[in-house]
C-alpha positions in Angstrom: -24.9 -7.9 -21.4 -22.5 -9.0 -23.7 -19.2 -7.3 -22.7 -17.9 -5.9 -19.5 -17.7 -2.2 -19.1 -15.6 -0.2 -16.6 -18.4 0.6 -15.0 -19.1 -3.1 -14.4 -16.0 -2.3 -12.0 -17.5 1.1 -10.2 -19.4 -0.1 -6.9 -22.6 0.8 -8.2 -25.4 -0.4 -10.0 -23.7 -1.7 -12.9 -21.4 -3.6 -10.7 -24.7 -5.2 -8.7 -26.0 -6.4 -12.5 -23.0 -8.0 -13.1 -22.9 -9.9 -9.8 -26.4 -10.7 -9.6 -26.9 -11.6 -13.6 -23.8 -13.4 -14.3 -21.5 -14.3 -11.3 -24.7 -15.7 -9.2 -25.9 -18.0 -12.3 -22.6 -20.0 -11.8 -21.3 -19.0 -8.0 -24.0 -20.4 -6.0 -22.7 -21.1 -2.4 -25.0 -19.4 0.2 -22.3 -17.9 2.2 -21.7 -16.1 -1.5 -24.9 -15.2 -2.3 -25.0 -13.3 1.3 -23.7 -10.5 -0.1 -21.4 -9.4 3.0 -17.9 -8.1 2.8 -17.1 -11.4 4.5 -18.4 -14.7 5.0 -19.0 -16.1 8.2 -17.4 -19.6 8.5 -17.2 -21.2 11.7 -16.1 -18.7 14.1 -14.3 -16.8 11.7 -14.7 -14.5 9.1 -13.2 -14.5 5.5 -12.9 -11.7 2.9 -10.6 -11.2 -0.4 -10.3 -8.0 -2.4 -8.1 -6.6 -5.7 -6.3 -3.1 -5.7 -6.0 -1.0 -9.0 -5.6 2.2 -7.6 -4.0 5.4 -10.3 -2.3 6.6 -9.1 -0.5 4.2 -7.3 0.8 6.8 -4.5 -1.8 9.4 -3.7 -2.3 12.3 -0.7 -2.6 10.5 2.9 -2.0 7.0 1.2 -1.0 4.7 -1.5 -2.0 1.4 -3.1 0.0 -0.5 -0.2 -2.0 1.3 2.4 -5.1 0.9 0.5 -4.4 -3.0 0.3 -4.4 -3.2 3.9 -7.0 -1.2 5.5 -10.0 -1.7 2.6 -9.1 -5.8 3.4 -8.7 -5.6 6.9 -11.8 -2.6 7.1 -14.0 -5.4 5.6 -13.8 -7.8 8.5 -14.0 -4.9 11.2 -17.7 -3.8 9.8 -18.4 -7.5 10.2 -17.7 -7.4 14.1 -14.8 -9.0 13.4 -11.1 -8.6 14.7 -8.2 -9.0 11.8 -5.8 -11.5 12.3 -4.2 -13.4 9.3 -3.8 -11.3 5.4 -2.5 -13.1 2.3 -1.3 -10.7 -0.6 -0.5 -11.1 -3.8 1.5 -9.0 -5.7 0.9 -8.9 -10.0 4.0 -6.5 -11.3 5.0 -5.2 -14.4 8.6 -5.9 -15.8 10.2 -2.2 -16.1 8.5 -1.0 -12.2 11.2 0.5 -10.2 12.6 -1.5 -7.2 12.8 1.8 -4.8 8.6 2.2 -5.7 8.0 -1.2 -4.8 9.6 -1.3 -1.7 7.9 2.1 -0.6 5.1 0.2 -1.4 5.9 -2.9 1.0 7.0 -0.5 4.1 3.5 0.9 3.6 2.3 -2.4 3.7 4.0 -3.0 6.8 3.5 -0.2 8.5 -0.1 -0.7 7.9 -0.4 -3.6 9.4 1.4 -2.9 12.5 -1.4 -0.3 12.4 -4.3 -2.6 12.3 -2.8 -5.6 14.5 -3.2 -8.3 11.4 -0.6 -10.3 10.5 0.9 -11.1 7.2 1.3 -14.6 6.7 1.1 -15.3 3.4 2.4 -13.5 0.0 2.9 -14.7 -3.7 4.3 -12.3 -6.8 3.9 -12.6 -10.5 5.3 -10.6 -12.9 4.9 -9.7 -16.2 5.5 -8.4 -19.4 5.7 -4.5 -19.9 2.6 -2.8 -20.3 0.2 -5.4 -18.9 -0.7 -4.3 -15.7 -0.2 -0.9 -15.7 2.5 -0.8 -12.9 1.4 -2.9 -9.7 -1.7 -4.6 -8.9 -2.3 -6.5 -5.5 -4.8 -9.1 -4.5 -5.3 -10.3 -0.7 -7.1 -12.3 1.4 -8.4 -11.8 4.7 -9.0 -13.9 8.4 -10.7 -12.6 11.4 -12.6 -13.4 14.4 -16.1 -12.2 15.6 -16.0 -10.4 19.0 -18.7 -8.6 19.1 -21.2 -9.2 21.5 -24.4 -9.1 19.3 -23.9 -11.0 15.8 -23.6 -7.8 12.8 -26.3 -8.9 10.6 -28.7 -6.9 8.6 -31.7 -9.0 9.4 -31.8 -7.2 12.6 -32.6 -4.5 11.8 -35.7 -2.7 13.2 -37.7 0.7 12.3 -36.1 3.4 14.6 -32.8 2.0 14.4 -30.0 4.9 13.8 -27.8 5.4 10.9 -24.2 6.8 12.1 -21.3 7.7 10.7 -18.1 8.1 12.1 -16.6 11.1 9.7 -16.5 13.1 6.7 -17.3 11.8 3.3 -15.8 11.8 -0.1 -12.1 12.3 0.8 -10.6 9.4 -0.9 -12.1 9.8 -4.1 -11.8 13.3 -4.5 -8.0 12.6 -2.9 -7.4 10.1 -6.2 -8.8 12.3 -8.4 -6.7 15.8 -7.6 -3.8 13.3 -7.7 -4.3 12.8 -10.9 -4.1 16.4 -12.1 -7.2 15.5 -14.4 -9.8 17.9 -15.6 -7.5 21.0 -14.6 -7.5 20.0 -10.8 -4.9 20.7 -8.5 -4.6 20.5 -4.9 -3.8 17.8 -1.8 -7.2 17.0 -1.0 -6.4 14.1 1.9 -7.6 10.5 1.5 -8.9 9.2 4.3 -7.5 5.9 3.9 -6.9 3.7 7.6 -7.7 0.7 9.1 -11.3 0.9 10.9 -10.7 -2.1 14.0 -9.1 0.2 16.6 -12.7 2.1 16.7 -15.2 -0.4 15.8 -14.2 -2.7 18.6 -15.0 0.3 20.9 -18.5 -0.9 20.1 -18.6 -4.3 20.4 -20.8 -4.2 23.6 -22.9 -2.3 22.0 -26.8 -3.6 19.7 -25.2 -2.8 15.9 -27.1 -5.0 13.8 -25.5 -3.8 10.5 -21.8 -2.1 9.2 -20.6 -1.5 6.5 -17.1 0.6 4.8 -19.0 2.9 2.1 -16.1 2.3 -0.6 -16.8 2.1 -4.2 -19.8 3.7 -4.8 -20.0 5.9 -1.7 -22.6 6.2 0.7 -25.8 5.9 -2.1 -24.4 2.6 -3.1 -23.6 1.0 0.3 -27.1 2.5 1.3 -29.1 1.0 -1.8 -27.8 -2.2 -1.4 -28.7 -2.4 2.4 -32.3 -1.8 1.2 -32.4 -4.1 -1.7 -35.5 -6.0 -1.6 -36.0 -5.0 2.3 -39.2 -4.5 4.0 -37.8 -1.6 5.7 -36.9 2.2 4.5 -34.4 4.4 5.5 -34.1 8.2 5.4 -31.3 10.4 5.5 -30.9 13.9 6.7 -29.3 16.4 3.8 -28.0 19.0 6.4 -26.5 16.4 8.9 -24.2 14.9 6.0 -20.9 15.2 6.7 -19.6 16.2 3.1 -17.1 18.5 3.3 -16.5 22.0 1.6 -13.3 21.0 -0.3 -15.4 17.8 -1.5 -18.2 19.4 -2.4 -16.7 22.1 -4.9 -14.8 19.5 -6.9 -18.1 17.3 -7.0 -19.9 20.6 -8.1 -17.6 21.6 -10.8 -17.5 18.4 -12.3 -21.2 17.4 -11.5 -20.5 13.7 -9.5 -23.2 13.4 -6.2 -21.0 13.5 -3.1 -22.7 10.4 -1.7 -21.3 8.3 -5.2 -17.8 9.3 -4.0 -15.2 6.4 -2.5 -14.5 6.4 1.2 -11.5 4.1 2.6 -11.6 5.1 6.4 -15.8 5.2 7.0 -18.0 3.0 8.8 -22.0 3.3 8.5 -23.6 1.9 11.3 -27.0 0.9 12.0 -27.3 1.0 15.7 -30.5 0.3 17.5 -32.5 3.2 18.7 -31.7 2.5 22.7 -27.8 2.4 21.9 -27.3 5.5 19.2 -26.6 8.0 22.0 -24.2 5.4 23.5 -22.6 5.0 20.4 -21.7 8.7 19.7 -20.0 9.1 22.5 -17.9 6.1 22.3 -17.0 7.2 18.8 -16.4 10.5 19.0 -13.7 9.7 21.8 -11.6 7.7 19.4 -9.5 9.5 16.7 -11.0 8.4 13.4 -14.3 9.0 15.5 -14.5 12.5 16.9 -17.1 13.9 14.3 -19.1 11.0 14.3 -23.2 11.9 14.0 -26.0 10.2 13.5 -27.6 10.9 9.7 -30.7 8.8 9.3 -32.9 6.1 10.9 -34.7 3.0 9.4 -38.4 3.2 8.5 -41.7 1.6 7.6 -42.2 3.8 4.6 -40.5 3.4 1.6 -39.7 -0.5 1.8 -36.5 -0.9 0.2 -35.7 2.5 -0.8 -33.2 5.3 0.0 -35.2 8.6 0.7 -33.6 11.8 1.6 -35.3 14.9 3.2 -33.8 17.7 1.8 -32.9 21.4 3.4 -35.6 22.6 1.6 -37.9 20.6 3.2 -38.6 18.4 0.4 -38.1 14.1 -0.3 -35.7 12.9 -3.0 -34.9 8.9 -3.8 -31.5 8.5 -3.4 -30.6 6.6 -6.1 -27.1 4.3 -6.2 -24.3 5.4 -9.0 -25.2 4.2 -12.4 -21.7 3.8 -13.7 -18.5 4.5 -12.7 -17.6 8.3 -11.8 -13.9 7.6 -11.0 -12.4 4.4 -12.7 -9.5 2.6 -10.7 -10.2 4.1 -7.4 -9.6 1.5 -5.2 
């Protein structure tokens, strides 16, 4: 590898080379190498993220929403409750003052949403043409309440793979935004903070969580069975993909499962809880077409397989580059 690619940026594959062949020679703490959307420090949890959306408003959301809920969304699917954000704000000289504070009353509003806190901000600006409008970094703190720690070395054969909605909105939302490729149409995101549900669970035997972001489903899916001794198997006609989704990802030939989600959570539930689960979802909101996809499995150690309507097996395999750059 001798120079970074967008696709180094995309979620998927690319993006796991990177991390693994570069950032891991020098990076070497084991919280780090973990892998989780947050570490786990002494009874608390601790996540940072970066925000390059374009555009910078978009259907259902915009980069201020985005900032929030993907930050906040990564210490819920840890078991963890949000309390404290840092952000950052990188802005280029020229960006309009009425943008920027629609931006911050997103920000705000968000919050208020999720029940975190902003404690802690810091802006930079510079010169014109160097960051393509706004870019926003922040930093996350929350506390583990759920009653069973969320960790992937739980898991067990039999255990159930949920998901709590449709998939692909957010991408294909960016995308139509865009007007790209002859697209038009307001295609929703499905951008919102994921706390308010997931704590409806906490009670509950969830060994593993995880917001299927960049990269989609296939990637967040992959990289649960890296290396694994386990399987996992997913059911083509229970995917919740939706029809809207699913002609713009035909006409431009992009796997639905690749596609950005901001307001999913996968869930691997044990076998003796998935029923239990479903219907505490599906009485929450962001919850009510929750369904169970998949289950863990002894075959296939550490791959993705899915069992087709046709009655067939394909390997589902994780994005190779990046389908939509700046997406998140």
């Amino acid at each position: 590898m001798d120079k970074i690619l967008l696709a180094h940026g995309g979620g998927g594959s690319k993006s796991a080379e990177l991390t693994r062949s570069v950032f891991q020679r020098f990076l070497r703490d084991p919280l780090l190498l973990e892998m989780d959307d947050a570490a786990r420090l002494d009874g608390l949890v601790f996540t940072t993220d970066s925000f390059v959306v374009r555009p910078l408003f978009f259907p259902g959301g915009d980069i201020g929403s985005l900032a929030v809920c993907g930050t906040v969304n990564d210490m819920a699917v840890m078991g963890a409750e949000p309390l404290y954000l840092s952000i950052a704000f990188i802005i280029e000289e020229g960006f309009a003052v009425a943008q920027l504070e629609k931006i911050l009353a997103s920000i705000a509003r968000a919050g208020r949403e999720s029940g975190v806190r902003i404690v802690c901000a810091d802006t930079k600006v510079v010169e014109k043409g160097k960051a393509d409008g706004i870019f926003i970094n922040t930093a996350g703190i929350g506390r583990p309440l759920f009653k069973k720690p969320v960790e992937s070395k739980r898991i067990r054969p039999g255990d159930a793979i949920l998901i709590n909605g449709p998939l692909g909105l957010h991408g294909v939302s960016v995308l139509t935004a865009r007007g790209e490729f002859g697209l038009r149409g307001k295609i929703k995101s499905d951008v919102a903070p994921l706390w308010r549900l997931i704590r409806t669970c906490r009670n509950l035997d969830i060994p593993f969580m995880r917001d299927p972001t960049r990269g989609g489903l296939a990637q967040t899916l992959n990289e649960l069975t890296h290396k694994k001794k386990f399987g996992l198997r997913i059911w083509e006609d229970k995917l919740p993909i939706p029809k809207k989704v699913a002609a713009v990802c035909d006409l431009l030939g992009f796997d639905p499962l690749h596609v950005a989600n901001e307001g999913k959570v996968v869930m691997i539930v044990s076998r003796r809880d998935a029923d239990q689960a479903l219907k505490i979802l599906r009485r929450q909101p962001l919850g009510n077409e929750a369904r169970q996809i998949g289950e863990i499995t002894v075959e296939n150690p550490g791959r993705v397989i899915m069992a087709t309507r046709a009655g067939s097996e394909r390997i589902v395999m994780p994005p190779a580059g990046e389908i939509l750059p700046r997406i998140c």
